[in-house]
C-alpha positions as CSV (number, residue, x, y, z in Angstrom):
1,X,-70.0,225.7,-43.4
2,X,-68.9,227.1,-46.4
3,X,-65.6,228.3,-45.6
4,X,-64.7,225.1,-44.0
5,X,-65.5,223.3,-47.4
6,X,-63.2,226.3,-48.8
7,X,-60.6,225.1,-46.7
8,X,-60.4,221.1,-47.2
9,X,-60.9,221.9,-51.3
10,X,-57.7,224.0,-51.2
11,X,-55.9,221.9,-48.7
12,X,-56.9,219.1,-50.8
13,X,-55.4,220.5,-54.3
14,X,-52.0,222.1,-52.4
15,X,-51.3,218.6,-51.3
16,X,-52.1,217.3,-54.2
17,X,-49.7,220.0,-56.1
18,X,-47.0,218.7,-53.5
19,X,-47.4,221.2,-50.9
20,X,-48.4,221.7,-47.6
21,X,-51.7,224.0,-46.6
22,X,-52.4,225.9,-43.3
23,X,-54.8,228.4,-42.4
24,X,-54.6,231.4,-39.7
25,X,-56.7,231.6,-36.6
26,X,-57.9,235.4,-35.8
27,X,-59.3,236.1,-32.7
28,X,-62.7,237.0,-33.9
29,X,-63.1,233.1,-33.9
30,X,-63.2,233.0,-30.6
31,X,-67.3,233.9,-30.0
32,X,-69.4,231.8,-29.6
33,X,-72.3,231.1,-32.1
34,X,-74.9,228.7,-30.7
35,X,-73.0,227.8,-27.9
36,X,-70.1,226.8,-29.9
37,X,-66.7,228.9,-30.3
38,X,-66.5,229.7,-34.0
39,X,-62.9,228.3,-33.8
40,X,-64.0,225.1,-33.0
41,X,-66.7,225.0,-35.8
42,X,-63.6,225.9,-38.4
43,X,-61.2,222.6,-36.7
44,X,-63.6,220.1,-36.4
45,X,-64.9,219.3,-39.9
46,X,-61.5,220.6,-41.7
47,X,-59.4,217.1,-41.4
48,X,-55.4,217.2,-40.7
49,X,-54.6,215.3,-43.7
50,X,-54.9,218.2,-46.0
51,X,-54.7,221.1,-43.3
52,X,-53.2,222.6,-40.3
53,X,-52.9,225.5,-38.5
54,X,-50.6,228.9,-38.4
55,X,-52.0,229.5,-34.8
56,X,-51.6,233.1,-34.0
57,X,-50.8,233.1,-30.5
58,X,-51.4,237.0,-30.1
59,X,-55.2,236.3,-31.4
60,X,-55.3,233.6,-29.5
61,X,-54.8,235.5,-26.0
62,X,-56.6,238.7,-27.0
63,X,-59.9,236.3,-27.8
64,X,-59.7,235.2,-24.3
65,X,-57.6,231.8,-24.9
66,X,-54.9,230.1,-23.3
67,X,-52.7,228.5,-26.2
68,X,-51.6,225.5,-24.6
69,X,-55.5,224.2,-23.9
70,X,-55.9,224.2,-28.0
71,X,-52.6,221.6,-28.4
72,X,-54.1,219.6,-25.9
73,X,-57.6,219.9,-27.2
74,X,-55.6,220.0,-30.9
75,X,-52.9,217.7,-31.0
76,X,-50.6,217.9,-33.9
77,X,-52.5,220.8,-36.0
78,X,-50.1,223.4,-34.9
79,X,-47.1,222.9,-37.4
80,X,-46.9,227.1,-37.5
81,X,-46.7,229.2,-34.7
82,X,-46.9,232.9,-35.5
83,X,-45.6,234.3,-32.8
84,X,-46.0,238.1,-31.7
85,X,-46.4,239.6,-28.4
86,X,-49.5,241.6,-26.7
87,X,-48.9,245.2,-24.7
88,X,-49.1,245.2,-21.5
89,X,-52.5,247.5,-21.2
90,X,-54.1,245.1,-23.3
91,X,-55.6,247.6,-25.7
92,X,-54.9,245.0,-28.4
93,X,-51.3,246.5,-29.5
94,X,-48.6,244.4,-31.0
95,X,-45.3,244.9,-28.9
96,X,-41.7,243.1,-28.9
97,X,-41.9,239.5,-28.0
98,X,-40.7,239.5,-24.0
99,X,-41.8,242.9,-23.2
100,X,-45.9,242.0,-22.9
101,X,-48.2,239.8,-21.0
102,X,-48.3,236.5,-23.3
103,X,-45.8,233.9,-21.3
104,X,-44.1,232.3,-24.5
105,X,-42.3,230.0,-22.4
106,X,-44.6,227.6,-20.9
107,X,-46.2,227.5,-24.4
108,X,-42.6,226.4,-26.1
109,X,-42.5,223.8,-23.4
110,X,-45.6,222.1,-25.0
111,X,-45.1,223.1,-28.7
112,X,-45.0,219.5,-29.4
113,X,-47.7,218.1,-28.3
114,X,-49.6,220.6,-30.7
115,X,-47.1,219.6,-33.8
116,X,-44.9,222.5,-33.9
117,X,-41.6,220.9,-35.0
């Protein structure tokens, strides 16, 4: 997969350069193509030693995910959260973190055990 190899040659010169590299979920990478949820095709391959994740918890939800199965499924990718919140009609608008439907605490409760420090 192309952009995968895009993403461990990048990964591999930032580190390299003395920095560290993430790359941002969207939640158009949560389809499946051939059974398989294009998400997953993007984590497996790319390897945590010179990449991680800025999971966007908003994309996340409005792909139909719940962000604490990916630290489990995940551990230690996460070192980024991007944190924003969804309405509460669901029509994919961004609102104030508290005043939607995503329930940030039970997901800071098990931060850690994705690798958000």
């Amino acid at each position: 997969m192309e952009a995968v190899e895009n993403i461990n040659q990048m990964g591999n010169k930032v580190t390299d350069a003395g920095f560290r590299f993430a790359w941002c979920n969207h939640d158009k990478g949560f389809v499946a193509v051939d059974s398989k949820l294009v998400f997953d095709n993007m984590m497996e391959p790319s390897g945590t030693e010179y990449s991680k994740m800025e999971r966007d918890w908003y994309c996340v939800v409005n792909g139909g995910y719940n962000p604490m199965d990916l630290f489990r499924k995940y551990p230690s990718w996460f070192e980024i959260g991007h944190v924003k919140e969804m309405k509460k009609n669901r029509d994919g608008g961004i609102n104030y973190v508290g005043q939607g439907i995503i329930g940030f605490l039970p997901i800071f409760e098990v931060e850690k055990t994705g690798g958000v420090n």
